[in-house]
N, C-alpha and C positions, 0 to 999 in steps of 0.2 A: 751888568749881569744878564741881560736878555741877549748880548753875543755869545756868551756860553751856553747855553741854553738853547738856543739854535745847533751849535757845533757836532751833536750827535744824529743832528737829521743828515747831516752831509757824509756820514759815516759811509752809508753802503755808496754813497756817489762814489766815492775815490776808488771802493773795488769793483764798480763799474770801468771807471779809469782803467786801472790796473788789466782786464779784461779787456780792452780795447789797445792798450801798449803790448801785452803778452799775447795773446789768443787763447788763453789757456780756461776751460770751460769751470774748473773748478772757484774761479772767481765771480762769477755768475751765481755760483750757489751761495758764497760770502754775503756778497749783496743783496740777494735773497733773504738771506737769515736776519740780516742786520734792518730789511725794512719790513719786514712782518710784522714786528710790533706795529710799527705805523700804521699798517693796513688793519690792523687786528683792531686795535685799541684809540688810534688818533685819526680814523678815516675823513672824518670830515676835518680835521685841523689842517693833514697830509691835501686834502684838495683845495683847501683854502689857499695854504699857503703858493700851491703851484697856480694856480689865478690870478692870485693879487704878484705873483713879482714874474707870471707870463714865462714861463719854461716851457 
């Protein structure tokens, strides 16, 4: 259950991906939208997480 549960933080990664295969600026805004909650609402979980496994 905690692998699911992860799987929606990596959401806006892949249209980050996608934005780096394409060059196309509207995927930028994708991954935007998709990580704003994070930044809104799980700021400090979002910065933990990126610590403890070093991105």
């Amino acid at each position: 259950m905690g692998i699911v549960s992860v799987i929606p933080f990596f959401n806006w990664l892949s249209w980050v991906f996608a934005w780096l295969d394409t060059g196309k600026r509207r995927y930028v805004v994708y991954s935007l939208v998709y990580l704003f909650p994070y930044l809104r609402y799980q700021t400090f979980t979002f910065f933990f997480l990126l610590l403890v496994y070093d991105w």
